[in-house]
LUMFI-537871 format. One record per residue (C-alpha): residue number from 0; residue in three letters; chain; x, y, z. Coordinates in steps of 0.5 Angstrom, whole numbers. Example, Ala and Ser with C-alpha at 12.3 -4.5 7.8 and 13.67 -1.06 7.14 Angstrom:
2
<atom num="0" residu="ALA" chaine="A" c1="25" c2="-9" c3="16"/>
<atom num="1" residu="SER" chaine="A" c1="27" c2="-2" c3="14"/>
% end
This chain:
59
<atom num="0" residu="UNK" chaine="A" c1="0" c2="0" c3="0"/>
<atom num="1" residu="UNK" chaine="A" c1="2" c2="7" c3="-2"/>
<atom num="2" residu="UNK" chaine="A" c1="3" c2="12" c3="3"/>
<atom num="3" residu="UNK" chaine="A" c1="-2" c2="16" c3="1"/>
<atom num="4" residu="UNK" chaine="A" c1="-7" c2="10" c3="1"/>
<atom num="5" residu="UNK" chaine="A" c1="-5" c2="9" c3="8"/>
<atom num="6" residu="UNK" chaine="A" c1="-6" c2="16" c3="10"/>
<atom num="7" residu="UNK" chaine="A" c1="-12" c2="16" c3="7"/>
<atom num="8" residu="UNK" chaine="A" c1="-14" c2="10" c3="9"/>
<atom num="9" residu="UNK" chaine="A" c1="-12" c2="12" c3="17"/>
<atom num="10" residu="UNK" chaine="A" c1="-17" c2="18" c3="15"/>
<atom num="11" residu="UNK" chaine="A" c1="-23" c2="14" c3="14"/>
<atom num="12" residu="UNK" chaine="A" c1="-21" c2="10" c3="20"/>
<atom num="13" residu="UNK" chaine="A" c1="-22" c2="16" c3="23"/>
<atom num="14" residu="UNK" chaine="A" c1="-28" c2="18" c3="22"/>
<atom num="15" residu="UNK" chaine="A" c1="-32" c2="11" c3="22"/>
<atom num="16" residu="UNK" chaine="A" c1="-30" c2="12" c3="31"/>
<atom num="17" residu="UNK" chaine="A" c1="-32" c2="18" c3="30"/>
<atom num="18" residu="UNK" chaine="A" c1="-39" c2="15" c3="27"/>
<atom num="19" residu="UNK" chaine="A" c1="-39" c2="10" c3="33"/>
<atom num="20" residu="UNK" chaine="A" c1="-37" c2="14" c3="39"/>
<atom num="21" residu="UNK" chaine="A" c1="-42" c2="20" c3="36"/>
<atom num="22" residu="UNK" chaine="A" c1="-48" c2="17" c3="32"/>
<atom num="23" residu="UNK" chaine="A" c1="-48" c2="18" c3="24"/>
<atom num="24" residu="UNK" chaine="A" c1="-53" c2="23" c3="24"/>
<atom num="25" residu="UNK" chaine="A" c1="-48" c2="27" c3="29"/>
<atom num="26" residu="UNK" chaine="A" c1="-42" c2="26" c3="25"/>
<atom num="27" residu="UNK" chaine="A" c1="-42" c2="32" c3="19"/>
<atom num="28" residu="UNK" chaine="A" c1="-38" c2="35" c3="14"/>
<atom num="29" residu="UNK" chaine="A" c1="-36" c2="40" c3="19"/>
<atom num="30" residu="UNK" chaine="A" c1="-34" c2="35" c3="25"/>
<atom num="31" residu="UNK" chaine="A" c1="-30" c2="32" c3="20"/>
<atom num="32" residu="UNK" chaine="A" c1="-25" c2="38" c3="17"/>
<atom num="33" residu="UNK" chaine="A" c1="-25" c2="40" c3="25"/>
<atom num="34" residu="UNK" chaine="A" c1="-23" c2="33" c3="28"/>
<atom num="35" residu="UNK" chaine="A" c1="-18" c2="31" c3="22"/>
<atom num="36" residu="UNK" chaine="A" c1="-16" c2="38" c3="19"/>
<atom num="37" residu="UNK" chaine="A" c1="-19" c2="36" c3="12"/>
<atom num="38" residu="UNK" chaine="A" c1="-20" c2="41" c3="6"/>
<atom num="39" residu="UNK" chaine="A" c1="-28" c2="41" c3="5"/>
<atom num="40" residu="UNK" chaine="A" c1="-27" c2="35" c3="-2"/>
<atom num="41" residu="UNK" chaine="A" c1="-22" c2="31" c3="2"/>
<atom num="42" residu="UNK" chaine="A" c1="-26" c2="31" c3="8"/>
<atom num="43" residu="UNK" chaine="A" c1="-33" c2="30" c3="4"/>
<atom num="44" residu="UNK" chaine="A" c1="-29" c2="24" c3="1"/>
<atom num="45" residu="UNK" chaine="A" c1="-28" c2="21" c3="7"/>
<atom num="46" residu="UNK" chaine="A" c1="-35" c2="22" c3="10"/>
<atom num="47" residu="UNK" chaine="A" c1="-37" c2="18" c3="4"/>
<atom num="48" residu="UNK" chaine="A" c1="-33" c2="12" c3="5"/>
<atom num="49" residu="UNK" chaine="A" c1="-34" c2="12" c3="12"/>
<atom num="50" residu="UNK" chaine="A" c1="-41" c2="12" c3="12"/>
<atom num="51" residu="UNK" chaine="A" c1="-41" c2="6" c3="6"/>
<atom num="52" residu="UNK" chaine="A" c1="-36" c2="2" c3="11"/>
<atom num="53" residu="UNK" chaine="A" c1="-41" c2="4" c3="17"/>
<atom num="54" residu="UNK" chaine="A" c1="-47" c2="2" c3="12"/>
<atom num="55" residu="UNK" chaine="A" c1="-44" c2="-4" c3="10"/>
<atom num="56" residu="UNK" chaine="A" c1="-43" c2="-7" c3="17"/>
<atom num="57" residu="UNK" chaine="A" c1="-50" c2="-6" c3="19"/>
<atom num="58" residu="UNK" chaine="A" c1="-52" c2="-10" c3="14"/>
% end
């Protein structure tokens, strides 16, 4: 894995605990670039993944 896959990954990681400690309509677009320090894209991206992982495994 590359470096930048690994930090990315890390990333989504990240906010998917955010989406377990805080609930998933709690953890927004705003929470994310606050929490990790995120542009507005980036941090959109990882909420996205995040999401589909936390849906994936409520499944």
């Amino acid at each position: 894995m590359s470096k930048r896959a690994a930090a990315k990954e890390a990333q989504v990681r990240e906010v998917v605990a955010l989406i377990r400690a805080r609930g998933y309509e709690n953890v927004s677009l705003a929470v994310v670039q606050d929490e990790l320090g995120l542009a507005r894209t980036t941090a959109y991206n990882r909420l996205v993944e995040a999401r589909a992982r936390v849906n994936r495994a409520a499944s």
